[in-house]
C-alpha positions in Angstrom: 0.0 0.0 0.0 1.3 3.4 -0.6 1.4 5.9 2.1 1.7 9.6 1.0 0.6 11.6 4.3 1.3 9.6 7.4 -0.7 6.8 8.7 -1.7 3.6 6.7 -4.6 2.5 6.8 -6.4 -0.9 7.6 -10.3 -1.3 8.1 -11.2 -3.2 11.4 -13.8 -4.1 11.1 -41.5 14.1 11.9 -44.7 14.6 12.0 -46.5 15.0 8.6 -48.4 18.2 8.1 -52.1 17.9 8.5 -54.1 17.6 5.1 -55.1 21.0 4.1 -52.0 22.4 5.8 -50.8 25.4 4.2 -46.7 25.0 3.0 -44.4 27.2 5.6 -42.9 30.1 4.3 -39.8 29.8 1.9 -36.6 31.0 4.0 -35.0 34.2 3.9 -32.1 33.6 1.0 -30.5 37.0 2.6 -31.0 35.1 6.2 -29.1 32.0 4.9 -26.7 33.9 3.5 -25.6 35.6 6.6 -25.8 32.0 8.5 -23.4 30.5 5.4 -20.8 33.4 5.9 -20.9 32.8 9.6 -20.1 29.4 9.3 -17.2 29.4 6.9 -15.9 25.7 7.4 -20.0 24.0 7.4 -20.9 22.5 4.2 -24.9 22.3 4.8 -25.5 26.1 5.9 -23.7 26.8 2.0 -25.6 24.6 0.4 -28.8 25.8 2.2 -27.9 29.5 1.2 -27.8 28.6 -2.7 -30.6 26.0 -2.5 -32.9 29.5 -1.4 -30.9 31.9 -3.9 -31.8 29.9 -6.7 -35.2 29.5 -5.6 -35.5 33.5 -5.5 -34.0 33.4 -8.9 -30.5 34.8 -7.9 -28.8 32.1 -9.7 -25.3 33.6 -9.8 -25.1 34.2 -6.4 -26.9 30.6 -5.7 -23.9 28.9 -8.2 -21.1 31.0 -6.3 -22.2 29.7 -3.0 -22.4 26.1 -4.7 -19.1 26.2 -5.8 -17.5 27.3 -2.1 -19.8 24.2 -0.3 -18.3 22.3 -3.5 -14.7 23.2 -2.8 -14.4 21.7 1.5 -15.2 18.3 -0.3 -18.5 18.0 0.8 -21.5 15.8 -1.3 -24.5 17.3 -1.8 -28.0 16.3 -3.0 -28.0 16.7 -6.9 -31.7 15.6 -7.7 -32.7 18.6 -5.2 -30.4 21.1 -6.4 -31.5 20.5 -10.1 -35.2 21.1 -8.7 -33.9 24.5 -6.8 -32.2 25.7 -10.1 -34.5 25.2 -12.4 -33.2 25.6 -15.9 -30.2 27.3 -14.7 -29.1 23.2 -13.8 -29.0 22.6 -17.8 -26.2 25.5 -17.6 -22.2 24.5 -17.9 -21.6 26.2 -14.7 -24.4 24.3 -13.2 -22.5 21.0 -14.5 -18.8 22.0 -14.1 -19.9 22.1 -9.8 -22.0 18.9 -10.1 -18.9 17.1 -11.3 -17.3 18.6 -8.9 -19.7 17.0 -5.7 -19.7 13.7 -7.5 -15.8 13.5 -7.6 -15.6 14.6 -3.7 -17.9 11.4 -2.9 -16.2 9.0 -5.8 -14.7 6.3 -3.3 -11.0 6.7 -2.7 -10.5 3.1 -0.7 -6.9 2.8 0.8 -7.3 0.4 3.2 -7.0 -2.7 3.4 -9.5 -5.3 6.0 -7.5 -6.6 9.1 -10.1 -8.2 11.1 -13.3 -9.4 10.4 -15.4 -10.8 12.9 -18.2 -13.3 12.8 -20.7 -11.7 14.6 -23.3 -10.0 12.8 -25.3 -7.9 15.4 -21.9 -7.3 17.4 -22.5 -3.5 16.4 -19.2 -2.4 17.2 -18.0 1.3 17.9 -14.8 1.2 19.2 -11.6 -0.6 18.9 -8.2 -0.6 21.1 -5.0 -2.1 21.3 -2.6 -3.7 23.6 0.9 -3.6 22.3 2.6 -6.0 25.0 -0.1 -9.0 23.6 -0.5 -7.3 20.2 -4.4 -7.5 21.2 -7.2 -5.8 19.3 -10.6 -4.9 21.9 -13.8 -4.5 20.0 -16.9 -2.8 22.3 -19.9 -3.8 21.4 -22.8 -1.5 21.6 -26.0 -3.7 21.1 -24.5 -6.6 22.9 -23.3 -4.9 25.7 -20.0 -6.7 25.9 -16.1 -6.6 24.9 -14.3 -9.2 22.5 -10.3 -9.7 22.0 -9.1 -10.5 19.2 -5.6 -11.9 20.1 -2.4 -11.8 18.0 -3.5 -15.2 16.1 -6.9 -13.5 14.9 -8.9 -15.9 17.5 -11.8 -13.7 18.7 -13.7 -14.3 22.1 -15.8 -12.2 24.5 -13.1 -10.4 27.0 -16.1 -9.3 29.3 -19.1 -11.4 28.7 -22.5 -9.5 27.8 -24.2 -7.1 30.5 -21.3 -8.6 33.1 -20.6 -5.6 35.6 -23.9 -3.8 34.4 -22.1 -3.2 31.0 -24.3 -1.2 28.8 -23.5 0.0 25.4 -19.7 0.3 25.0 -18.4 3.1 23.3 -15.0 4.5 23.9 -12.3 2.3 24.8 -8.3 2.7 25.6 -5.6 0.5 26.6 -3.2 1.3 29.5 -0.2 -0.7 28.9 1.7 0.0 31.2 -0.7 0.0 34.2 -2.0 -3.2 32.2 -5.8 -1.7 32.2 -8.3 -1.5 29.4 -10.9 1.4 30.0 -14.5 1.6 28.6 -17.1 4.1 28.6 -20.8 2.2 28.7 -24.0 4.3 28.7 -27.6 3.5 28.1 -28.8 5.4 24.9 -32.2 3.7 25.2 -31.9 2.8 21.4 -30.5 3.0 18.2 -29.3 0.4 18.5 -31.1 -0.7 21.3 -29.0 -3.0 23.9 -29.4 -7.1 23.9 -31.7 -7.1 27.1 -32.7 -3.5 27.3 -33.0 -1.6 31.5 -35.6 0.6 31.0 -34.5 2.2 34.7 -30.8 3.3 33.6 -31.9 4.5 30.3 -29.4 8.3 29.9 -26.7 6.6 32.6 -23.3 6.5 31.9 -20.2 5.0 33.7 -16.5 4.5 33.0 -14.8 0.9 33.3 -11.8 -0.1 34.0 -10.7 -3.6 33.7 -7.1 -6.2 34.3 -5.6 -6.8 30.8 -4.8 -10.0 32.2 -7.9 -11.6 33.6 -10.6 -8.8 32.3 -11.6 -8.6 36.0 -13.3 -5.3 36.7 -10.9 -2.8 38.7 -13.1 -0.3 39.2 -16.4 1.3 38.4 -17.1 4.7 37.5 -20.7 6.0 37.9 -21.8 9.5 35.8 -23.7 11.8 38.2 -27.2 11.7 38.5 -29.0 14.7 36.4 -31.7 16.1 34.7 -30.9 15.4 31.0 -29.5 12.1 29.5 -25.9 11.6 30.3 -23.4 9.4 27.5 -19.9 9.2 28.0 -18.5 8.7 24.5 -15.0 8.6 23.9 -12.0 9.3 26.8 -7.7 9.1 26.5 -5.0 8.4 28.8 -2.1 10.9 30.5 0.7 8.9 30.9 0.2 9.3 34.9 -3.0 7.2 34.1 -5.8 9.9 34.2 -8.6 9.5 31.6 -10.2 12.5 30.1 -13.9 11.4 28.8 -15.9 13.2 26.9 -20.1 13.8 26.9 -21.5 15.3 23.8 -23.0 18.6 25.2 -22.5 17.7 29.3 -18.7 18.9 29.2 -15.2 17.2 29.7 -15.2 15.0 32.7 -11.8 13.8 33.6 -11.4 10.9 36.3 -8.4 11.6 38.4 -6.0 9.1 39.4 -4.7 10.3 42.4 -8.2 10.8 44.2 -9.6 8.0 42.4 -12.7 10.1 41.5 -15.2 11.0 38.3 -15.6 15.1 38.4 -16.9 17.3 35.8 -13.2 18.8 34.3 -15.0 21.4 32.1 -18.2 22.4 30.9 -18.5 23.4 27.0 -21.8 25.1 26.4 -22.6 25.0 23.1 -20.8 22.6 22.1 -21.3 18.7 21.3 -18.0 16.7 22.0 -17.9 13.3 20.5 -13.9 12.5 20.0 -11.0 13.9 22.0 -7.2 13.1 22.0 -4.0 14.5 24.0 -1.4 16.7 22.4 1.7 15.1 22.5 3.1 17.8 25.2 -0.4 16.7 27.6 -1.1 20.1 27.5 -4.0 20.7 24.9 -6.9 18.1 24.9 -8.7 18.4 21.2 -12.2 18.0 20.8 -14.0 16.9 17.8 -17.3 19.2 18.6 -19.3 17.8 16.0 -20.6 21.2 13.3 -18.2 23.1 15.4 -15.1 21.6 14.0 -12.3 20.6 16.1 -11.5 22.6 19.5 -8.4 23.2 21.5 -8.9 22.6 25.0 -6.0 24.4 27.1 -5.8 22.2 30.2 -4.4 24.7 32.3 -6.8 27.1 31.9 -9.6 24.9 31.1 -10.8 27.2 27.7 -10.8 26.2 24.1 -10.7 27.6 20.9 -11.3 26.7 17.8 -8.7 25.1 15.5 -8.5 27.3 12.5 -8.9 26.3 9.1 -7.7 27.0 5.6 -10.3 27.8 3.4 -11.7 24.6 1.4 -11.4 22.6 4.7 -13.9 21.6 7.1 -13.4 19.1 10.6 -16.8 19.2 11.1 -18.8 15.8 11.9 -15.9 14.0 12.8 -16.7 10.9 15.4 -12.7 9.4 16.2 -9.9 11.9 16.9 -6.8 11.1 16.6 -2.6 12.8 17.4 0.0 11.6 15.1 2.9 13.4 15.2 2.2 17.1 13.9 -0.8 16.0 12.6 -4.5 15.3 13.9 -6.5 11.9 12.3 -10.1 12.1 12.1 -12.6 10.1 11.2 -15.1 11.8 9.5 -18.5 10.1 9.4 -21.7 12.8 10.1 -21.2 15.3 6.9 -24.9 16.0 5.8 -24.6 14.7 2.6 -21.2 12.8 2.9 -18.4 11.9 2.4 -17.5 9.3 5.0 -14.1 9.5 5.5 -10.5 9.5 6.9 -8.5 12.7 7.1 -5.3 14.0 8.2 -5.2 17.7 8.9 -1.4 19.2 9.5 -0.6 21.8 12.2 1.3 24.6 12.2 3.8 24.9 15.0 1.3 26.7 17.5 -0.8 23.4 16.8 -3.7 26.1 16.6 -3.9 26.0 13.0 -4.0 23.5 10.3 -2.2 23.9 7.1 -3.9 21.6 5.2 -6.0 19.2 4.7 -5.2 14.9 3.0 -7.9 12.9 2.6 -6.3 9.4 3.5 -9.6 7.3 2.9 -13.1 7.5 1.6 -16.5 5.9 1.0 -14.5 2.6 0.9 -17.2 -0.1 -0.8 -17.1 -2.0 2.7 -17.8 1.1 5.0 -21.5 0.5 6.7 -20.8 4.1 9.4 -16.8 4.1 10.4 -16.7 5.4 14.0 -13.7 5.0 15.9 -10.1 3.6 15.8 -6.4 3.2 17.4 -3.1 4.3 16.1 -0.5 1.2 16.1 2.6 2.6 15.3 1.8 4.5 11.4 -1.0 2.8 11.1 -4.3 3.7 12.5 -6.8 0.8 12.8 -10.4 1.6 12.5 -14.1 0.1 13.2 -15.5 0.5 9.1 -18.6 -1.4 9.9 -20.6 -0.4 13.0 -23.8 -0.6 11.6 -25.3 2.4 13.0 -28.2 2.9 11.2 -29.0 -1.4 10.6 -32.1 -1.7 13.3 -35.5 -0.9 13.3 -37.5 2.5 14.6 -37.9 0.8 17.6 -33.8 0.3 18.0 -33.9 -3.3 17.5 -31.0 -4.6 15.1 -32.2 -5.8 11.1 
């Protein structure tokens, strides 16, 4: 395989308007517009902006606003874009940006399969790895249990479904040297549903940890009790073995080793975190936050700020996050209209700013949602097939 940019990589595995209703009003073009230039790095708010200039018959300024959503690699939806414009889609400039969407969903498939389990309603979401056995961990979100996957490709469950009050697992990192494998488990309620659902813990969350050795359960971590759903989602190590965790919009809770205690580390209003990893100093904690893009989280002053761009790159909808040398990894998996991908976005020295922007992999033919993954040396190791969207309404698995 040919590696250009740094890391190889190797695939793991409404309510209907009455009848009679009248339509609601066509949005403000001029509103949209505003919205779009606020949002410089967002593919949707663009495409939304020239989906309602068309519409008002502004066409050039509809196909200028195209063409910049076209240009941070996004997809769009061409059947409803040739609707918006109208004749103007029969134009050459119409066609010259359509080509252009098409070729930034055309699949660009890299890697290469390294495990493959049998399990078909496994659902995975996360994966980790223990250098000292050369282990791979798979979490398992709808059967609510762990499998390794030792160094002779021989899978087996590693903690046995709902043992410990497991729920979903999501997030997952190896300790090596403390010999500990960490899980965040929550109860999303559905989609999927879990294998044996608890009505009574439905928006709990905890944080595992458990002996490398044995896969007895070290120590339990219970999310406080609140008003709105709590999920722990995805969490990394310090070297002095604390574990930073993130929570979608309920902040950055951090467990400390020392005390041995779960506490809220800091709260990010208006933001959603999903993926986080450590600078390579330990002193900035980035944050995949979701439409937001990537954040830099100063530890010792507990703020962030947003990782700048160039322009014709977004971070936005990115699930796994990932530090490799100068360099963050993402995987890229909630852009409205695609792609789903792997990127690697370069820093400049202040690792505030990214230079630019590689695609590494995208819309591989066996990808079914990627999610999250694990660096092994240059290679980063990632769940392709987790299935996300394979159940029912009512969360139960196809």
């Amino acid at each position: 395989m040919r590696n250009l940019t740094g890391p190889a990589l190797l695939l793991a595995v409404g309510v209907l308007p009455a009848s009679g209703a009248p339509p609601p009003p066509a949005p403000d073009p001029d509103v949209l517009v505003r919205r779009a230039a606020e949002l410089p790095h967002q593919g949707g708010p663009r495409l939304d902006a020239a989906v309602a200039l068309a519409r008002a018959g502004r066409v050039a300024e509809a196909l200028r606003w195209l063409e910049s959503a076209a240009a941070l690699g996004v997809g769009a939806d061409l059947p409803a874009l040739r609707t918006a414009f109208g004749a103007a889609a029969a134009t050459p400039d119409f066609a010259r940006v359509a080509r252009r969407f098409e070729e930034n969903v055309a699949p660009l498939a890299r890697g290469e399969v390294a495990l493959r389990l049998p399990e078909r309603d496994l659902y995975p979401e996360s994966v980790a790895y223990d250098p000292v056995r050369r282990a791979f961990y798979l979490g398992a979100m709808f059967k609510r249990k762990i499998v390794k996957v030792d160094a002779s490709g021989a899978a087996a469950d590693f903690v046995p479904p709902g043992a410990h009050g497991l729920w979903t697992v999501l997030g997952m990192k190896v300790d090596a040297t403390r010999r500990e494998l960490w899980a965040n488990a929550c109860n999303l309620g559905q989609g999927p549903a879990m294998a044996n659902p608890e009505p009574d813990t439905v928006g709990r969350a905890a944080v595992l940890r458990f002996d490398l050795e044995t896969g007895r359960l070290l120590r339990r971590y219970d999310g406080p009790a609140q008003t709105r759903p709590l999920c722990f989602n995805d969490l990394d190590l310090t070297p002095s073995g604390d574990a930073y965790v993130s929570s979608g919009p309920n902040g950055i809770f951090r467990v400390d080793r020392g005390r041995d205690v779960l506490e809220l580390f800091a709260a990010v209003p208006g933001l959603f975190v999903n993926g986080l990893a450590l600078s390579s100093d330990r002193r900035t904690l980035f944050l995949a936050a979701h439409a937001g893009g990537v954040m830099a989280l100063d530890l010792a002053t507990r703020t962030w700020e947003a990782v700048a761009l160039p322009e014709g790159a977004t971070l936005a909808g990115v699930d796994g996050l990932y530090v490799y040398r100068d360099s963050l990894v993402a995987v890229q998996n909630a852009l409205r209209h695609g792609p789903e991908r792997v990127v690697q976005a370069f820093l400049d020295p202040s690792r505030r700013r990214v230079t630019c922007l590689a695609t590494l992999d995208r819309n591989h033919p066996l990808y079914d949602i990627p999610t999250t993954g694990v660096l092994v040396g240059d290679t980063l190791h990632y769940v392709a097939t987790s299935q996300l969207r394979s159940f029912e309404a009512d969360g139960r698995p196809w």
